[in-house]
N, C-alpha and C positions, 0 to 999 in steps of 0.2 A: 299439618296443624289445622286447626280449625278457628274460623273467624265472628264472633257475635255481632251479628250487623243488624243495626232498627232502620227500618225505611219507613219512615210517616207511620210510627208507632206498632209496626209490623214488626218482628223476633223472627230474624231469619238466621240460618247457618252457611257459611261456606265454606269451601273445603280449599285449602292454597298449597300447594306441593313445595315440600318442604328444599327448601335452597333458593327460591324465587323470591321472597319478602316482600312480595304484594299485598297490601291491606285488604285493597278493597277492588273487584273487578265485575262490573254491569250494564248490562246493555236495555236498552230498553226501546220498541218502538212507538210513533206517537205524531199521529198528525203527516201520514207520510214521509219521515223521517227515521233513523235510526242513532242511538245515540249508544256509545261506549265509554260510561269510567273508568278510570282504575289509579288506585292509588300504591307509589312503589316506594320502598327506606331507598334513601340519599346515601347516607353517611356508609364506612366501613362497618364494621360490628354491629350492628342497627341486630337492636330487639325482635324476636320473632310478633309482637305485639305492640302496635305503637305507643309511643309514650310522651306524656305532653314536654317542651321545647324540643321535640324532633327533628329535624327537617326532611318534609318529602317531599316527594314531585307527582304533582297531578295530571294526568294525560284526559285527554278531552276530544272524542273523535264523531265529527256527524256525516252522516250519511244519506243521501235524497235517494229514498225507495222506486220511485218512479223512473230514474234514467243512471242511478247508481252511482250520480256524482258528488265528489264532497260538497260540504257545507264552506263554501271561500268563503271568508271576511265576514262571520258571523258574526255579530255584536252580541254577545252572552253575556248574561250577570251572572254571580255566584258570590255567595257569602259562608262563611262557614263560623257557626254558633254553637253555644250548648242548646242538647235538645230544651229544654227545661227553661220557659220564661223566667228570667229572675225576679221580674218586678212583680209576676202575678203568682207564680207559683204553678203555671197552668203549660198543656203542651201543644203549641196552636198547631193547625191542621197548614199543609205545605202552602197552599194558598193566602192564609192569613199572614204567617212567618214572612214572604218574600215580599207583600203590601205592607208589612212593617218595613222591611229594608226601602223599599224604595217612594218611602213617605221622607229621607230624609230625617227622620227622627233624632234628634240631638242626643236625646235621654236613653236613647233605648237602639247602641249602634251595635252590631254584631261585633263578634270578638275579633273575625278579619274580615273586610271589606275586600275582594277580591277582582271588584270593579271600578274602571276609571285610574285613577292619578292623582300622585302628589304633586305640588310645588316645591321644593325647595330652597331657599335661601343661603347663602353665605352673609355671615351678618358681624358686625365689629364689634360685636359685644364682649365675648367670642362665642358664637353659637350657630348651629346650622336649624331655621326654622324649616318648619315640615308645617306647609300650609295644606288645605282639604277645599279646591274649589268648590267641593259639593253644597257645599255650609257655610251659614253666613251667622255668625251669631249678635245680634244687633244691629247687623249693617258697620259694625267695625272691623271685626278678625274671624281669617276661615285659621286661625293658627292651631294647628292638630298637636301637637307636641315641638319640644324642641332640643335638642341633641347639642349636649357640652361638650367643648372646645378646650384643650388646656391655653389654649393662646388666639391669637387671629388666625384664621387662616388667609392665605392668596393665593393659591387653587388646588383645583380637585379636578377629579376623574373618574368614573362608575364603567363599572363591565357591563356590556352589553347588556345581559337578565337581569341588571338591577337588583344584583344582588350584596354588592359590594360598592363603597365610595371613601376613597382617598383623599386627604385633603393634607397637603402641605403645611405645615406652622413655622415659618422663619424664625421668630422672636424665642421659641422653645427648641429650635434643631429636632423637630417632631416631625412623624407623618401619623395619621389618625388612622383608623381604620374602623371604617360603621356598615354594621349590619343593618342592610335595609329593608328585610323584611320583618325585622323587630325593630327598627329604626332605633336604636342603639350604637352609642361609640363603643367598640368593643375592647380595643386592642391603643396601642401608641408606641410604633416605633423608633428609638434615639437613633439619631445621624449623628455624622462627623460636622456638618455644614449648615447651612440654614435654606433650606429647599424652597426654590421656587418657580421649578417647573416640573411638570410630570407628565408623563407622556405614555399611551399603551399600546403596548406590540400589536400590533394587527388581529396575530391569533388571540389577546389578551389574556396569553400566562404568564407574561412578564411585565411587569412596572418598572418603567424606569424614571429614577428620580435627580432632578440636577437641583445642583446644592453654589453656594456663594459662601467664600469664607474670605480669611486675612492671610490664609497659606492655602499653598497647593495640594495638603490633606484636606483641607474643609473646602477645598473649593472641587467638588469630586461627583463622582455620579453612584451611585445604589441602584441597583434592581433585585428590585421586591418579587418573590414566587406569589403571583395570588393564590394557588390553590391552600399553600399553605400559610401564608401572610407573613413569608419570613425572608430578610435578605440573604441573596445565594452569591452574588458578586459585588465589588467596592470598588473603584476605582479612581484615581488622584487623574485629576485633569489639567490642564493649563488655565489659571485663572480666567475666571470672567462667566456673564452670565450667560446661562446654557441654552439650548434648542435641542430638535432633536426631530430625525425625519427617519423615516425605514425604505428600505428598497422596496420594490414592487414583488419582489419574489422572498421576502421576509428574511434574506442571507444578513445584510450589513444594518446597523445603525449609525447615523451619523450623528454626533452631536459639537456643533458650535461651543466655542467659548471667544465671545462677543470683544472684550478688554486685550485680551491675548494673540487675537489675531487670527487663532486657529479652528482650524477644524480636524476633529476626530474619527477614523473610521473605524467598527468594532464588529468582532465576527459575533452573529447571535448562536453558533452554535458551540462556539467555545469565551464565549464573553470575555475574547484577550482582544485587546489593541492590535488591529494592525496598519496603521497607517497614520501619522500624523498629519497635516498639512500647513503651513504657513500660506495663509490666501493673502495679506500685505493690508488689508482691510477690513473692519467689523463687519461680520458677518450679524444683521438684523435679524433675521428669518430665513427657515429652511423650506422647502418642499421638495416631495419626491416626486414626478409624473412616470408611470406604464406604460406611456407613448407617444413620443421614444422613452425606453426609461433613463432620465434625466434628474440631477440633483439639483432645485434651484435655491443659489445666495444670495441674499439678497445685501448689496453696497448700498447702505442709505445717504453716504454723503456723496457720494462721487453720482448716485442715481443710474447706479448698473444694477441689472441680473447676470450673475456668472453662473455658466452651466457647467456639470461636469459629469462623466460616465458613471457609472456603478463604481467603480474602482477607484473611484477619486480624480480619473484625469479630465483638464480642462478639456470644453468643448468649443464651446464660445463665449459672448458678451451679448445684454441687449443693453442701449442707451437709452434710458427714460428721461425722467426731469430728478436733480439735489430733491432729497427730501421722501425718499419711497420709504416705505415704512412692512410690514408681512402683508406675502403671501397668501391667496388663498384659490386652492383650486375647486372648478367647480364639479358638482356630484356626479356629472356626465365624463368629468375627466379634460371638455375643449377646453377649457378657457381659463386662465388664469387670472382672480382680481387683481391689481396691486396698489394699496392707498397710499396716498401722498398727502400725510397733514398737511404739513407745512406749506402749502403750496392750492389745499384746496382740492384734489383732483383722485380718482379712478381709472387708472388704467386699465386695461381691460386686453389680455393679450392672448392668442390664438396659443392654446396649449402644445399642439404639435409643432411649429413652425415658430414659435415664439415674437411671428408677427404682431406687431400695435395694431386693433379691429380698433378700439374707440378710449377718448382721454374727456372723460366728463366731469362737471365742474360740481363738486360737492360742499356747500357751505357749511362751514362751522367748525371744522378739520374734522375729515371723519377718522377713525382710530379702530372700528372693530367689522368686522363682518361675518354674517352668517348665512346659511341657506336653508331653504325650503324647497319644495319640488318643484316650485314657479318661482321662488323670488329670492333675488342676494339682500337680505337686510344689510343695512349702512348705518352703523350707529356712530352717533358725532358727537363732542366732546362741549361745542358752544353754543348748542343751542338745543332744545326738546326735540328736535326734529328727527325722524329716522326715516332716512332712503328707503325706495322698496324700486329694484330693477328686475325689471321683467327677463326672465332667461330665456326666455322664448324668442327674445326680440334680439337678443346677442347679436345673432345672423344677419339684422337688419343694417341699412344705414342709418338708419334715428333709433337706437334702443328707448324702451316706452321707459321713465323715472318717475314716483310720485314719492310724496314725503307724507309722514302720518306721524302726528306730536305722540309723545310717551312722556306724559307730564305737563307740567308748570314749568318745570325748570330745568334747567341745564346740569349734564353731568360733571362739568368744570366746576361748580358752584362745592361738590362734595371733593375734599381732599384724598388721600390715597386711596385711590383706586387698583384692583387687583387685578393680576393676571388671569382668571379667571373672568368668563364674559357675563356682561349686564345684562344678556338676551339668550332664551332658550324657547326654544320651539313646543308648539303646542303637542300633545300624544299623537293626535291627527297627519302633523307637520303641515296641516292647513291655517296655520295662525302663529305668535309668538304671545313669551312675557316680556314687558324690557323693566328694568328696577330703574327705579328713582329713588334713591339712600337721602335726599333731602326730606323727602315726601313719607319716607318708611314705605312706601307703595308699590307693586308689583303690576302692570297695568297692563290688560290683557286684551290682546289684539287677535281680531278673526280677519282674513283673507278676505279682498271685494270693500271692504268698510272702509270709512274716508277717517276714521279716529277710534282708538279702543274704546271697546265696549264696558268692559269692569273695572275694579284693582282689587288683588289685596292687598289687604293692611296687616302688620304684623304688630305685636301684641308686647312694647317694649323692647325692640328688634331695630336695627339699621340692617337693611337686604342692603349687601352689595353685589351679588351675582346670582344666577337663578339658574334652575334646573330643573326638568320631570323627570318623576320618577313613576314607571308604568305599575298599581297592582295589581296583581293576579294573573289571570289567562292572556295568555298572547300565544296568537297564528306559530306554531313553528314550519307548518307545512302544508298545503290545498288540504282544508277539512282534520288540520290535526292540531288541540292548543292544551299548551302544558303552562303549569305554573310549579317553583319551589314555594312553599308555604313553608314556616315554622309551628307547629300545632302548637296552640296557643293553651290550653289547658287540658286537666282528666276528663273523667264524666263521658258520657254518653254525648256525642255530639254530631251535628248536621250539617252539610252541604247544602247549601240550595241553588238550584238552577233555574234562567229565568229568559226566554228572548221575546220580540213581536212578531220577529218573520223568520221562521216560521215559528208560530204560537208553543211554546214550550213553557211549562212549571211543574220540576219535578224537585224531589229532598232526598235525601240520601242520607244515613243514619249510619255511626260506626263507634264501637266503642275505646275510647284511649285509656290508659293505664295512667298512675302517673309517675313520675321519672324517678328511675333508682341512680338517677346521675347526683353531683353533689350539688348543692343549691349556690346559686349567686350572693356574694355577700349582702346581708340587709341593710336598706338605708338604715341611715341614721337617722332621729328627728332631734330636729331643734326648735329650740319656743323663742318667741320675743319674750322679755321679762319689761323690758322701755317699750315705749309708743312705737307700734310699727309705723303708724304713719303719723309723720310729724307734720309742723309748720314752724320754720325757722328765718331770722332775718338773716341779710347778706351779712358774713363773716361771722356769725356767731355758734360756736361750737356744737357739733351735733354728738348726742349720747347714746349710742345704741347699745345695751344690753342683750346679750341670749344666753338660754337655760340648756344644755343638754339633758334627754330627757333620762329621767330616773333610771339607771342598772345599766346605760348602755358605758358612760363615760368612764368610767372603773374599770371595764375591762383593756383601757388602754386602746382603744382603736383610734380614736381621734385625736391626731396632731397637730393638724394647722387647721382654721379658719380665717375666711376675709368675705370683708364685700366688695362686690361689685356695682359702682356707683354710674349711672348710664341717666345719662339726659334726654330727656321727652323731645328734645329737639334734632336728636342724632348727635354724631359725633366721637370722638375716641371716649372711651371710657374707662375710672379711676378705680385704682383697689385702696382698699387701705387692711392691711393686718389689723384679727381682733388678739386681744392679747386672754392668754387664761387667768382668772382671779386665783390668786396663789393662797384665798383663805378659804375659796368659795368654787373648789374644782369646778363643779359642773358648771359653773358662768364663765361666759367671756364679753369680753366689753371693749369698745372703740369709739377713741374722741377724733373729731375730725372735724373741719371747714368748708364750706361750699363758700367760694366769692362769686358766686353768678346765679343771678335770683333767675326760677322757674320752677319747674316741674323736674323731678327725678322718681327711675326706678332703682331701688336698691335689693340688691339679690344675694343668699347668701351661699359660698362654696365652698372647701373643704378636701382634705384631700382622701377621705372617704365621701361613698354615698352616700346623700342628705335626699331625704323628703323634701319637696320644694317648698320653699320657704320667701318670700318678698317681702316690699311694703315699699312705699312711697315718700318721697320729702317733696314739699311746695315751700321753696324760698322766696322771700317778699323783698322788696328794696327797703331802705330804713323812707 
């Protein structure tokens, strides 16, 4: 078949052998380098011509002419737009197009940004915010979009490529499933149970999901196929809440049930039980260690680790202090953390030998930790403070500790908190975010600095847990970086490529089709017909109105609406049912009460797709 490709307004042809379904493949030299594109179909049945919502994978290979060695750790830009200014009408030359992108321009963003990173949030609204550290719009919100929730979530999980994120919803016996290169919820699968952990097989083709119920059906585990996003195994557990560790060599999973006493051993290559165990004691926290390969349980009351072989048989005990709380091994594999709220303290124990190296006093009960390639972050529950221990100094008699505030305030201060963690590592892994849900704030720390340097804000959002999300090109191999990309629309459209060292700015021009696939259902829109934003005294009835817009309502698509009533201050948030006027189809209307003067967002949902829709109430005291 033959491919029409525009390079920097150039009409070239190429020729692609037919069964390959490569779009686009180019090399080009430039500044003593050598660079190879090529664009290949993803999907099974993939079009012999791309078509916009596609998904393909862009490979990205450089090469140093002079000694023939790859390009390591190249920092490349790339954006991919339609060729065609919208705002001018005009086709700028490869030069001008990538000084647009990398001015930051709020007005004028490519269709995919394929450099840099997202933020996002877990938030109580129910919503997962997608902040854009690149952007600051007023010095308030980098908030890029934001991805509806049928319920709360309390945690989540993404596959390595970032291409997929999971998030558990208790309250709806849901698991969500968002596409994150269109940052879209796509999918929501019903459980038996109310899920609140989830955990990803090593190789990441299985999701396993534990669930909490009031029987031993809902109190059960699910694993989800991700390739196809659909459960392939169910299984009734012993009550109680779940964990869940894998062996080193990916045979067994183990999963706790906390209440019950027990622990479960399950083969992953035929997803049957084989092995119960009665441990005589809540099992806290699991970990697996490769050497030796060792399963550690964590006794938070009695203040043991019980170890035991692959196959479940005991090994030994270590005695710590009442009060240990998870696990956490570190990324080298020696050393095991292990917190001790209650009590104040980190254990710190030699991963092979499961000898005590050092027991340090941590104020404020810490509760979470996380790693970096220099440092175990320590996050605490009483106070703004977050540990930072040096891993390097492990080895030491004195390990080096400093503490660096994330916030005003303390994360005690915010009510349910999620299993899901308040801290997520920078793209770099040379820095963190850590959330402050008091604050709405995300506060963003560089390595070396004595206090974060930024935040973001989120835009009528309570963050409860944070995450990056990498786009675009990433390293898969010395001098090789691929991305999946969704093609974002038809039309004639361009790649741009852009680095400093070495000096690169090239475009790259291809034409897409557009999709003979069926189209996504169309929002809906709704109007206010009442004051979107009101001002009301405490307890006095709020009236909100809305219109369906003309021809859509009649066809029957929409059955329920409500709002969602969220306080400027944080907080849980109220719905209230609108009801339909039974003389005046297209309207619906809700009378309600606010008893706590301040500020609110009100948002409206639906159980079809709605245009977004808001508006605001300010409550006064009498």
């Amino acid at each position: 078949m033959r491919l029409l490709v525009f390079v920097t307004g150039l009409l070239l042809t190429i020729t692609v052998q037919a069964g390959t379904l490569e779009y686009l493949n180019r090399s080009i030299e430039h500044e003593g380098i050598r660079v190879h594109l090529r664009m290949e179909a993803l999907e099974e049945n993939a079009p012999p011509v791309p078509q916009a919502g596609q998904l393909v994978r862009l490979w990205l290979d450089g090469l140093r002419l002079a000694d023939d060695q790859p390009l390591n750790n190249w920092r490349v830009g790339a954006w991919l737009d339609r060729e065609t200014d919208i705002m001018s009408g005009t086709l700028p030359v490869c030069n001008q197009r990538i000084s647009k992108y990398l001015s930051g321009n709020l007005i004028q963003r490519p269709l995919l940004d394929l450099t840099g990173y997202y933020v996002l949030s877990l938030d109580v609204e129910p919503s997962i915010s997608v902040l854009d550290p690149s952007v600051s719009f007023s010095g308030r919100s980098s908030l890029y979009t934001a991805m509806h929730l049928e319920g709360p979530g309390f945690d989540w999980v993404k596959t390595s490529d970032d291409m997929r994120l999971y998030t558990a919803i208790p309250n709806e016996k849901k698991l969500a499933i968002a596409d994150l290169q269109t940052l879209k919820v796509i999918d929501h699968i019903s459980l038996s149970g109310q899920p609140t952990r989830l955990a990803l097989q090593p190789d990441e083709r299985l999701l396993w999901v534990g669930q909490i119920g009031v029987n031993r059906e809902e109190s059960a585990v699910s694993v989800v196929d991700t390739i196809h996003d659909t459960v392939v195994a169910h299984m009734a557990l012993a009550p109680g809440y779940h964990e869940f560790a894998f062996s080193a060599d990916d045979r067994f999973t183990y999963v706790s049930s906390r209440q019950s006493q027990v622990l479960t051993i399950i083969d992953n290559g035929t997803l049957q039980v084989v092995r119960e165990l009665d441990l005589g004691f809540e099992p806290l926290g699991l970990v697996y260690t490769g050497n030796p390969s060792l399963l550690w349980v964590t006794d938070a009351k009695a203040g043991r680790i019980h170890r035991y072989d692959r196959e479940g048989n005991p090994v030994d005990y270590l005695v710590l202090k009442p009060g240990i709380e998870s696990a956490k091994l570190s990324p080298d594999g020696r050393h095991m953390l292990i917190l001790n709220s209650s009590q104040n303290l980190l254990h710190v124990l030699a991963a092979e030998s499961g000898k005590e190296k050092h027991r340090l006093t941590i104020s404020g009960q810490p509760y979470d930790v996380m790693f970096s390639e220099q440092f175990a972050y320590i996050r605490t529950l009483r106070n703004e403070q977050v540990g930072l221990l040096s891993l390097a100094s492990l080895d030491s008699q004195q390990p080096i500790l400093k503490s660096v505030p994330a916030g005003a305030s303390a994360l005690a201060v915010t009510t349910n908190l999620l299993r899901a963690s308040s801290m997520a590592l920078t793209l770099d892994r040379s820095g963190a975010f850590f959330v402050t849900p008091s604050e709405r704030t995300l506060h963003h720390y560089m390595e070396g600095m004595n206090a974060p340097s930024a935040g973001l804000r989120t835009y009528g959002h309570t963050p409860m847990a944070a995450m990056v999300v990498q786009r675009g090109l990433r390293q898969v191999k010395p001098g090789q970086y691929s991305a999946v990309v969704r093609l974002p629309s038809a039309g004639r459209m361009v790649l741009a490529l852009t680095s400093e060292a070495p000096a690169l700015r090239e475009c790259f021009g291809f034409l897409v089709e557009a999709s003979s696939r069926p189209q996504p259902e169309e929002s809906i829109d709704v109007q206010w017909i009442s004051e979107g934003v009101q001002k009301v005294k405490e307890g006095t009835p709020l009236d909100f109105r809305l219109r369906v817009a003309s021809g859509q309502q009649g066809s029957g698509k929409l059955k329920r609406l409500q709002l969602r009533i969220v306080s400027s201050a944080g907080g849980i948030s109220e719905v209230l049912p609108l009801q339909q006027d039974p003389e005046k189809r297209d309207e619906w209307f809700v009378k309600g009460k606010l008893m706590n003067s301040g500020g609110y967002y009100i948002y409206v949902e639906g159980d079809k797709p709605l245009k977004s829709v808001y508006s605001t109430v300010l409550v006064d005291r009498d």
